[in-house]
N, C-alpha and C positions, 0 to 999 in steps of 0.2 A: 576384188572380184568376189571372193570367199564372205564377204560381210553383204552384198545386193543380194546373193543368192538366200543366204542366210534370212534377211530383213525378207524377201519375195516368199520365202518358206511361213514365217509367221505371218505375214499379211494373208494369206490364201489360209492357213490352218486357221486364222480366226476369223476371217467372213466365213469360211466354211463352217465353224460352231455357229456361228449368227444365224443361220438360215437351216440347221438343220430343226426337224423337227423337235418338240420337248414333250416331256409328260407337264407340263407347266401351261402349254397352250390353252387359251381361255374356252370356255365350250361352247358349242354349238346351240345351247340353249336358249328358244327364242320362243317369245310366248306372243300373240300381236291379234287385235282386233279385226275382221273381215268385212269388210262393208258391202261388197258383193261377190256371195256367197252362190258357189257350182249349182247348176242344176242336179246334177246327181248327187252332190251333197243334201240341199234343200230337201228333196225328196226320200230321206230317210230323215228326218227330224221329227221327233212327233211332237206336237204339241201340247200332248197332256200334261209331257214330263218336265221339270225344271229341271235339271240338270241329267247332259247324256255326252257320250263319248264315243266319236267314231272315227274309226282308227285304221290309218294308211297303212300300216305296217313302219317299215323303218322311214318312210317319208313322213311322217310326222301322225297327228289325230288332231283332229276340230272337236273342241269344248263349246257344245252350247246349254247354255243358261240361259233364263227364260226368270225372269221377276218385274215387277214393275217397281218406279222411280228410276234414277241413274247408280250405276256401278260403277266402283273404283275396283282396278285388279294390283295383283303385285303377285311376286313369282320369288319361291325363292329354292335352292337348291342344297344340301343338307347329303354325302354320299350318293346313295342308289335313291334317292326320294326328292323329286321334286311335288313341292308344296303352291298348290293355286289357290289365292284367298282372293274372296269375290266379298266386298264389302256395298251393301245399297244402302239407297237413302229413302226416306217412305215419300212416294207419290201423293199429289193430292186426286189423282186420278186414279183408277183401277187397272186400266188397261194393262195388262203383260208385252212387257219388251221381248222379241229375240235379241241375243247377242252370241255369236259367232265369235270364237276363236281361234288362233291357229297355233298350237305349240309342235317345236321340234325339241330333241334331246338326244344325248351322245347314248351310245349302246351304254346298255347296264346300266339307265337311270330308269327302271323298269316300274318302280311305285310313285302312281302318281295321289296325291293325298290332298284333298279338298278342303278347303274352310269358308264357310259358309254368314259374315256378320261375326265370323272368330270361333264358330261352333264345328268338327268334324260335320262334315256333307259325303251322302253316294251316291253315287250315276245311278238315275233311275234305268237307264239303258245305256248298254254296251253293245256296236255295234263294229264289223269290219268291211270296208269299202274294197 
């Protein structure tokens, strides 16, 4: 009797470590393309500027970037800094793309830090929704 009880005591002690939470959990960080984009988003973008940031508060910020050709993104995380690199490719056209995107991030990854074809880039506008 003394040895079921025993073996029920670790069986419950270790699913319980299984499912509590860790400082190890992977993050919430999610960086993803918008293909259709709020009206009330839309309407604070401006157009002049290649790149702008408008920002939900703790639900996340939409990064638009504006260049023409196609964009390759990659996201990568580094402590309190996440790093968004927008790589393009040159158009035979002129015309300017919007591209809409939508990043989240755990509290305290507070810098966000731009690369631009590999070059530091700044939010021509900073805006809050």
């Amino acid at each position: 009797m003394k040895k079921i009880v025993g073996i029920t005591i670790f069986v419950f002690l270790f699913l319980t470590a299984c499912n509590s939470p860790s400082t190890n959990d992977p993050s919430t960080l999610s960086f993803s393309e918008i293909k259709n984009v709020p009206d009330d988003v839309q309407n604070e973008i401006e157009p002049e500027y290649t790149l702008q940031l408008l920002d939900e508060g703790e639900k996340g910020s939409y990064i638009v970037f504006q260049s023409s050709g196609d964009v390759e993104t990659d996201v990568a995380l580094k402590e309190d800094t996440v790093t968004i690199k927008f790589n393009t490719t040159d158009s035979k056209e002129n015309a300017v793309e919007q591209h809409v995107y939508y990043l989240t991030r755990d509290q305290g990854q507070d810098v966000i830090h731009v690369l631009v074809d590999g070059e530091p880039a700044v939010f021509d506008n900073v805006t809050g929704l």
